[in-house]
N, C-alpha and C positions, 0 to 999 in steps of 0.2 A: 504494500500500500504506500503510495507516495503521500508527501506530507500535504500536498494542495488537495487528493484525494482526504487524509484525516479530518482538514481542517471544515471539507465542505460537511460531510456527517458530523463531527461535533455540532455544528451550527443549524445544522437540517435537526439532529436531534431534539437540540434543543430548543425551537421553536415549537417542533412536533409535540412533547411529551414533560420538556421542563427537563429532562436529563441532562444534567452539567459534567460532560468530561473531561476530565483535568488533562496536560498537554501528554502524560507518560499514561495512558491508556489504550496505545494503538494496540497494543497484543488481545485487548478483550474485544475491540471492535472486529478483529482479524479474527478471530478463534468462533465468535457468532454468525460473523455475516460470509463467510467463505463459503460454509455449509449452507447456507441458504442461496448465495448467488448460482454454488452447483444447483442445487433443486432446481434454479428457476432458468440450468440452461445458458450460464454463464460463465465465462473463461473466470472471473476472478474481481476483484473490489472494482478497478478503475470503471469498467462494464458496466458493475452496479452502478455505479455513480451516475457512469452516462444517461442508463434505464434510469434515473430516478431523474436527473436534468431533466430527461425527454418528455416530465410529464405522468411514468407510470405510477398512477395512485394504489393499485394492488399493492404492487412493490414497494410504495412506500408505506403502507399500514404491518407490511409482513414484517421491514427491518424496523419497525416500530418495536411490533412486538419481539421479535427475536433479542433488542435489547434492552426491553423491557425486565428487569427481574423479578420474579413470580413467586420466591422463595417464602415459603409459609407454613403453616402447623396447627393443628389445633390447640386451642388453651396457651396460644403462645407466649411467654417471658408470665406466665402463671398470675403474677402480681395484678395486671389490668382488672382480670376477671372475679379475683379475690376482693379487688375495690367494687366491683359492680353489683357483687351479691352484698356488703357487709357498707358499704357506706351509699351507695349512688342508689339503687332500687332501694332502700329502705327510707332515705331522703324523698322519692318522687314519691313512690306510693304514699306518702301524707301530704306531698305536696298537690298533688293531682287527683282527690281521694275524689273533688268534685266531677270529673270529667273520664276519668276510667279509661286514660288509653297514655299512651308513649308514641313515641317516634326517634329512633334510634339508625343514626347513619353511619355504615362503613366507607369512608371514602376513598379505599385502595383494597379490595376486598378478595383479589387475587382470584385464587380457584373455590373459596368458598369457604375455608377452614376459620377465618375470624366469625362471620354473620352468623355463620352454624353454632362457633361455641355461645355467640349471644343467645342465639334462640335457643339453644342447650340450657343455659342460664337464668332466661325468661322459664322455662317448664319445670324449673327445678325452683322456682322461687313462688313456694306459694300466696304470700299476698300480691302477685298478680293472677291470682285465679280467677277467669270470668273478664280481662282486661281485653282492652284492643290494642296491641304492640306490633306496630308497625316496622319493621326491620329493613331499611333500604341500602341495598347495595350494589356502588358501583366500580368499576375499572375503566385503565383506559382502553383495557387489551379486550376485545369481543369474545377472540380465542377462551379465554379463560373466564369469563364469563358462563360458556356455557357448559365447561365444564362443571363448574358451580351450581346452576341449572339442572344438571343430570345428578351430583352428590353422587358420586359415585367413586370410590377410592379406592388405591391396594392396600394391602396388609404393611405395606411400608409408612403409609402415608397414615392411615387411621393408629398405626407404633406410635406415631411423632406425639404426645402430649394428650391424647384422648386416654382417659381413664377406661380401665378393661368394665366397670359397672355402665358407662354411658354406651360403649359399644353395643354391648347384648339389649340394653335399651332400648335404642334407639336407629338404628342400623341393620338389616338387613341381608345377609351373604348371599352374594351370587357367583359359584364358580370359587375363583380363586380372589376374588373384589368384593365390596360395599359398598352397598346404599344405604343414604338416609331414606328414614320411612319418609313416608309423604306430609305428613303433618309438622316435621320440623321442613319441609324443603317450604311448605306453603306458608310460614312465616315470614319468608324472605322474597323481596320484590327487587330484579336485577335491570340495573340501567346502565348503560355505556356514556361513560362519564369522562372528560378530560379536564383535571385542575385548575390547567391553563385558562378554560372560558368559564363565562358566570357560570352559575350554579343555582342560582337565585331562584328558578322556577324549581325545583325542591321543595322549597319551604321552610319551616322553621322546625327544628331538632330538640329535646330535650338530650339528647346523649350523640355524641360525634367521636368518633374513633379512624384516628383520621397519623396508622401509626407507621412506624416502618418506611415512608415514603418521601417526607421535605426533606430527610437525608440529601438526598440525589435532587436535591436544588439548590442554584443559589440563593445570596441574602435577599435582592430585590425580588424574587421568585415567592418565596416565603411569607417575605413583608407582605405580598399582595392578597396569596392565599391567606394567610391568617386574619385579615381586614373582613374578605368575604365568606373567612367562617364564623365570625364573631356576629356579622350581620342574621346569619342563618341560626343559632344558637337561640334559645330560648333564654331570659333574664336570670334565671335561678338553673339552668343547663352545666353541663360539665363535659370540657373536650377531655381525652385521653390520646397523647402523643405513644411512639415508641421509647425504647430505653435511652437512648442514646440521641434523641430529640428534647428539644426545648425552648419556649418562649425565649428567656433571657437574651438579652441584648441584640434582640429581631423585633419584636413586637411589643405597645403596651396594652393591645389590645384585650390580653389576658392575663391574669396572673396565677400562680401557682396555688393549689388548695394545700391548707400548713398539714405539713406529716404524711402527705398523700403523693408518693412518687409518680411522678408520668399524669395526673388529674390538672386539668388548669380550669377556671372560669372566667367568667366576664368580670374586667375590670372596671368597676363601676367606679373610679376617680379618671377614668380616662376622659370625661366630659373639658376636665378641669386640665388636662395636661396635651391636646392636642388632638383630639378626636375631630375624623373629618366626618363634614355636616351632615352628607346621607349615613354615617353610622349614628348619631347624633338623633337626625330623626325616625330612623326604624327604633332604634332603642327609646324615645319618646312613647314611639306608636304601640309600644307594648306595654 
C-alpha cells in the first residue's frame, strides 16, 4: 500500500464511520482490506482505492464494515450491568412508577450480545414486571445487525461472559449453535444507525449505553456526539461509557455519578458554564 493510497482511506474512513487512524496503522488496514479487495476480484489496495474513487458505494459500505471492529461478549467488563440491576433500575422504577415503561438505547450494539444482556437484565429484574421496556439498538454495520436479529450464537460466543443459568434459560440449541428464545429477541428493536449524523429522531432515552466505541474517535468527534447525546437523554437518565472511556476533559455536558465507575448524567450547572442554546432549550422543554 503506498502512503497516498493510506492517507486516502484514513480520510474516506473517517468521514464514513468517525474511525480515526493514527499514521503507524497501515498493517491493520492491509491485513482487513487485502482479503476483501480479493473477494471482490481485485489485484490489491491501490484497485481498491480506484473502485472506491470511481464511485463504488457496495464497496464502500463492505471496507466500512471490514474495518469496523465488532469485538463483543455478553455481560461484558461485568460492572455496567451490576450498576443497572442495583442502582439504575431500582432508581427509574420509583422514578417512572407513574408511567410504566423505559426506553433504553445501545448505541454501538454490534452482533447483539450488549441489548440481549439488557433484556436478560430487564427479565431478571422483577419490579419491572408488567412494564413496557423499550430496548433500541443500533450499529453502523447492517452486516451485524442482522446477525443480532437472528440471536443466534456458537458455543464460543455464548462461553464469552453468559452465565451457564441464563443459557439453559433462555437460549435454545440448535445443532452445534444458539438461539435466543423469541421473547428476549422481541425486546429488542434494531436500526442502522451512524454516530456521525443526528440521531434526534430516536427520541428521548432514560438509559444510553453508548460503550466501547468514542475510543476510535477523535476529540472534536466526541465533543459532538456527547452534545447530541445529552440532548437525547432524559433529565434524571444515566449514560454508561466503556472502561476505558470518559467524559473528562471532552465534555461538560455530563458528569460523573460519585462511586459509580463508567455511569455519567446530565450536568445540570452546564446552563451556567457554556451550554449551547438548542441544548439549553430541549433541557427547558423537559
Amino acid at each position: 500500500m503506498t502512503p497516498l493510497d493510506y492517507e486516502f482511506l484514513r480520510k474516506f474512513l473517517k468521514e464514513r464511520s468517525g474511525l480515526d487512524l493514527s499514521a503507524d496503522k497501515q498493517y491493520l488496514v492491509e491485513s482487513r482490506l487485502i482479503p476483501l479487495a480479493r473477494k471482490s476480484g481485485l489485484p490489491g489496495i491501490a484497485e481498491l482505492v480506484a473502485k472506491i474513487k470511481s464511485g463504488a458505494e457496495a464497496l464502500m459500505s463492505e471496507v466500512v464494515e471490514a474495518m469496523t471492529t465488532n469485538e463483543t461478549f455478553f455481560f461484558r467488563d461485568k460492572i455496567p450491568f451490576d450498576h443497572l440491576r442495583e442502582t439504575i433500575f431500582p432508581a427509574l422504577v420509583q422514578a417512572r412508577a407513574g408511567r410504566r415503561s423505559l426506553r433504553i438505547w445501545c448505541a454501538a450494539s454490534s452482533t447483539g450480545q450488549e441489548p440481549y444482556s439488557i433484556a436478560m437484565c430487564v427479565k431478571q429484574f422483577t419490579g419491572l414486571s408488567g412494564w413496557r421496556v423499550e430496548i433500541v439498538a443500533t450499529d453502523l454495520s447492517q452486516e451485524v445487525l442482522e446477525k443480532s436479529k437472528a440471536g443466534i450464537y456458537s458455543q464460543f460466543e455464548v462461553q464469552r461472559g453468559l452465565p451457564i443459568q441464563m443459557l439453559v434459560k433462555h437460549f435454545t440449541q440448535i445443532g452445534e449453535l444458539w438461539q435466543l428464545n423469541a421473547d428476549i429477541r422481541g425486546m429488542v428493536q434494531h436500526r442502522q444507525l451512524n454516530l456521525l449524523q443526528d440521531f434526534s429522531h430516536l427520541g428521548t432515552f432514560d438509559v444510553i449505553f453508548c460503550r466501547n466505541v468514542l475510543i476510535y474517535f477523535d476529540q472534536d468527534t466526541k465533543v459532538g456526539i456527547f452534545d447530541r447525546l445529552a440532548r437525547l437523554l432524559d433529565t434524571d437518565g444515566v449514560l454508561l461509557l466503556g472502561a476505558a472511556e470518559s467524559v473528562v476533559g471532552i465534555t461538560d455536558a455530563f458528569k460523573p455519578y460519585p462511586e459509580k465507575r463508567g455511569l455519567y448524567r446530565l450536568n445540570a450547572d452546564r446552563g451556567r458554564s457554556g451550554m449551547t442554546p438548542t441544548l439549553k432549550a430541549v433541557a427547558s422543554a423537559r
